[in-house]
Structures are given as C-alpha cells and as structure tokens.
C-alpha positions in Angstrom: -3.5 -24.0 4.8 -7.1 -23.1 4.3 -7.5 -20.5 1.1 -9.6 -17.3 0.7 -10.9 -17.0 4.1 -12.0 -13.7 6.3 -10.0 -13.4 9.5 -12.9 -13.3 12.1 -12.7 -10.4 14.2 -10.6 -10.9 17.7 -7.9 -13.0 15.7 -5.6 -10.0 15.8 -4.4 -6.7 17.9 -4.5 -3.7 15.1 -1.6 -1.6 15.4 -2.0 2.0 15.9 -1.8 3.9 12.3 -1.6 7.4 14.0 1.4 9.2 14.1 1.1 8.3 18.1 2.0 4.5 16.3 5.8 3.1 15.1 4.4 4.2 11.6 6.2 7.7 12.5 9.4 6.4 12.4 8.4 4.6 9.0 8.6 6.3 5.7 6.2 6.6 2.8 8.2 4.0 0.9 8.2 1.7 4.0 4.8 1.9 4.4 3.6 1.4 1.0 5.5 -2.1 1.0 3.5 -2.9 4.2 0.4 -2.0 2.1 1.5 -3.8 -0.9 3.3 -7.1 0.4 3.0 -7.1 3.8 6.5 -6.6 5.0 7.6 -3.8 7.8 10.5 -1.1 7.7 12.5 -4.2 9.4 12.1 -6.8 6.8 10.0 -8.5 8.7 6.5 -10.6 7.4 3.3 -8.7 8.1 1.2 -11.8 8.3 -2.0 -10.0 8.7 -1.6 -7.1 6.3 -0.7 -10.2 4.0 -3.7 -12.2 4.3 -5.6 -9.1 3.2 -6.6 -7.4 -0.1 -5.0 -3.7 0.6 -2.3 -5.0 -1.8 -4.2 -4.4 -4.6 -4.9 -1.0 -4.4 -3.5 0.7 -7.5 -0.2 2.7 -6.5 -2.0 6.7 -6.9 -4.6 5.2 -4.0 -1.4 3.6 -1.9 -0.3 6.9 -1.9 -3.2 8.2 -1.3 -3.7 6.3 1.9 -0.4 7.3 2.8 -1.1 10.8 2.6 -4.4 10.3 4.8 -2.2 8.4 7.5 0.1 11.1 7.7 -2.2 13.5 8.4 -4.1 12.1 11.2 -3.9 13.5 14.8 -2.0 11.4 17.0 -4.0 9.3 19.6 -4.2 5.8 21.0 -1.4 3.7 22.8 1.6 3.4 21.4 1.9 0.1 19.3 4.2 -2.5 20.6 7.4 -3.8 18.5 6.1 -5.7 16.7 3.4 -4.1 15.2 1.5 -6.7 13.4 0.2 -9.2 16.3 -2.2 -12.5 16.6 -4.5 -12.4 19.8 -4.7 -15.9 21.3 -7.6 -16.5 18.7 -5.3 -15.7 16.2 -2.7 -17.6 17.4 -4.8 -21.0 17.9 -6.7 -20.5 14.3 -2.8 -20.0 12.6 -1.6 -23.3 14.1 -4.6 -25.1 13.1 -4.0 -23.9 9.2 -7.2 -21.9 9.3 -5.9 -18.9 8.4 -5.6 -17.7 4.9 -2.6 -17.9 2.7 -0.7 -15.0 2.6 -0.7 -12.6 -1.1 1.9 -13.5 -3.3 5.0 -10.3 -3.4 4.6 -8.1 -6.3 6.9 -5.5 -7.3 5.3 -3.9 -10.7 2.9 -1.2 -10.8 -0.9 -1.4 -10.3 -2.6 1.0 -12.1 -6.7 1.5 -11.8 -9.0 2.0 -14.9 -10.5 5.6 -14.8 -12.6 6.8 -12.4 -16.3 6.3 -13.7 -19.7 4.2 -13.7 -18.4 1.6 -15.3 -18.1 -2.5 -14.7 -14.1 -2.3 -15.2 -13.9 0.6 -12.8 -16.6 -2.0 -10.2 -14.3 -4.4 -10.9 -11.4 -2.3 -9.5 -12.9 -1.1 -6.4 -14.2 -4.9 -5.8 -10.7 -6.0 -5.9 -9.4 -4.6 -2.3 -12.7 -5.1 -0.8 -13.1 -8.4 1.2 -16.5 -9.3 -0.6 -15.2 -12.5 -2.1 -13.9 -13.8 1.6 -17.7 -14.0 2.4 -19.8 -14.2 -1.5 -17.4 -16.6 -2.7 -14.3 -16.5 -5.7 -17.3 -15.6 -8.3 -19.4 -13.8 -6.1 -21.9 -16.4 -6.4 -22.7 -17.1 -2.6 -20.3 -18.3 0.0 -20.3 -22.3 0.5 -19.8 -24.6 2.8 -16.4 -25.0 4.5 -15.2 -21.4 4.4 -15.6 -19.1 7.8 -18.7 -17.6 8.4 -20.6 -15.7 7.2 -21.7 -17.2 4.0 -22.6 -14.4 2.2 -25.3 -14.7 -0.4 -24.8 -15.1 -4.3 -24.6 -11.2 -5.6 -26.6 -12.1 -8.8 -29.5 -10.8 -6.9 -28.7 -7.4 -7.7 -29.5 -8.1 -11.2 -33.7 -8.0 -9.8 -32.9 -4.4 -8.3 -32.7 -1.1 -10.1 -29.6 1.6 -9.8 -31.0 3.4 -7.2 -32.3 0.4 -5.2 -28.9 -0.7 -5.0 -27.4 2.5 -4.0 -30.3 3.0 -1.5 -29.3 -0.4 -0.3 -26.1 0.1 0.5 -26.6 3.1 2.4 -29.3 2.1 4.1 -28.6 -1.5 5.2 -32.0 -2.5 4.0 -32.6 -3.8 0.4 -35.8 -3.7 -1.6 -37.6 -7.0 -0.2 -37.4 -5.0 2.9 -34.7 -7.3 4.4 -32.0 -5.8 6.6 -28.6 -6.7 5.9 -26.3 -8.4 8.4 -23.9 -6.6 11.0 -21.1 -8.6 9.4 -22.0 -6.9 5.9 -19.8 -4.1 5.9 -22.2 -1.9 3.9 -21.6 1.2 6.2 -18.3 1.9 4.8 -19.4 0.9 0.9 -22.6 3.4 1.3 -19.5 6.2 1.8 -18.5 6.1 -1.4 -19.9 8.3 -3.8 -22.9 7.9 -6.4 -20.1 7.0 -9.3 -18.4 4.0 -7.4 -21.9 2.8 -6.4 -22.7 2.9 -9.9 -19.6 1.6 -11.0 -19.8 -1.7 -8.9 -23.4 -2.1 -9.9 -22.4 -2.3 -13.3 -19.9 -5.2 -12.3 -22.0 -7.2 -10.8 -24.5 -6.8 -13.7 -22.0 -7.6 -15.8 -21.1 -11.1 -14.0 -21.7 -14.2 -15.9 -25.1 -15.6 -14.8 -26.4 -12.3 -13.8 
C-alpha cells in the first residue's frame, strides 16, 4: 500500500462530532482511543482517523479536544452506524492501495515539550499537522509519486524573517508576494498564536540544510 500520502478531499463522508453525532453515546475514554488509534466504542477499525496524524497529539491536548467536542451545540444529521465511511472515491482509491497505511496502535503516554518559541515545541505542533503528506518526510519538497499537491521544500523559510513568516501564514501571501495555494491549509495555522508561529519557525530553521 502506498505510504505517507494525504487523503484527497471527497475520499470520505466525515461523521458528525456534535453531540447531534453517535459520539454522545461514546465516552471520553472511547473517544480518545478513536483519536489515538483509530478504533470506535465497538472495537471496530477507524480506517480514516487511522491514516491520520491526530494520534500524536500529546494526551493533555486529547483531552483537550475532548473537552471542546463535548461542548459544542448540537447540529447536523445524525451520523450513520458506522461512523467512519469511504465515499465511492474513497472506496476505489482503498482497493487500488492508494491509500495510506494506517498508524501503528500505541498504548503509552504522549507528553508535549512546554509550551514556548522553541524548535522542540515546532517540532511538536508539526507532528499532528499533515505538512509532511504534501512537503515530504524531511520537509524538503514533495516528490514525484505521492498525491498532489507537491508541496515545496520548507528550507525557504530560512530567507524570511520572524515576522515574515508569521505575516505569511496569516495572510496567505509570503514575502516574494506569491499567494499560497487553496490546498495549503494556512488559515487554520495563522489561528495559532504568536508563540506556536514562533515555535515552528524555529523548527524549520533548525532543519538540517536550512
């Protein structure tokens, strides 16, 4: 099966996380074995949780989610039994091994480095992102042979300053002027806050080759 590939979207129904969704019924324990190893309050295989990198958040942020899922209003359709389902898309890209292999089960504890501007902390918050799907294993550009997009090699960040970076992100347009791709989630990234900009700066300063 292919390895370390984004699932493009339309290759899956998302279930509904609201309390309007099965997650209700589930509890906090339940769900944070979704979140870590893909597996529901049944025992059953979450394929696509699996094939993604939620699993690495530390257990404190787990919980966190948790908390945040809980206290959502309910809305949406209720999510069919089972809750984790391939489109058609989905469905014709698993039986043609283009899908990526599932994350490995682990049981221990994750724990994340403290909260600061600093390249372990980067290398934390870089670790449940999906920036590697598209930029490659080392962040050095994505190559030929994986799904679209090919992301570019993140050593260019070395050229910018701090607040380029940070302006980047949360503007979708980086100091050349160029305006980053719809496929680039930098929305969401630009939400975080001035220390986990900096903090993931520092990280891909820190790179080797940068």
């Amino acid at each position: 099966m292919a390895k370390d590939l984004p699932i493009p979207i339309g290759a899956f129904v998302p279930a509904n996380l609201t309390p309007a969704g099965v997650l209700k019924n589930w509890s906090d324990a339940e769900i944070f074995r979704a979140i870590r190893n893909g597996i529901d309050a049944r025992g059953r295989w979450l394929a696509i949780m699996s094939f993604t990198n939620a699993g690495r958040l530390s257990d404190d942020d787990t919980k966190a989610v948790i908390a945040y899922i809980r206290s959502l209003p309910a809305s949406g359709a209720q999510t069919p039994d089972p809750p984790d389902r391939f489109s058609l898309l989905g469905i014709v890209m698993l039986g043609a091994g283009l899908l990526p292999d599932a994350k490995p089960v682990f049981t221990g504890v994750i724990t994340a480095p403290p909260k600061a501007p600093t390249a372990l902390y980067g290398k934390y918050l870089l670790s449940y992102q999906d920036c590697r799907e598209c930029h490659g294993r080392d962040l050095g550009g994505g190559v030929p042979g994986q799904l679209p997009p090919l992301g570019p090699d993140l050593g260019i960040v070395k050229n910018w300053s701090l607040a380029q970076f940070v302006d980047t992100m949360r503007t979708g347009v980086d100091p050349n002027g160029h305006r980053l791709g719809e496929q680039m989630p930098w929305r969401p990234i630009g939400r975080m806050d001035d220390d986990d900009l900096a903090a993931i700066y520092q990280y891909l300063l820190a790179l080797p080759g940068s």
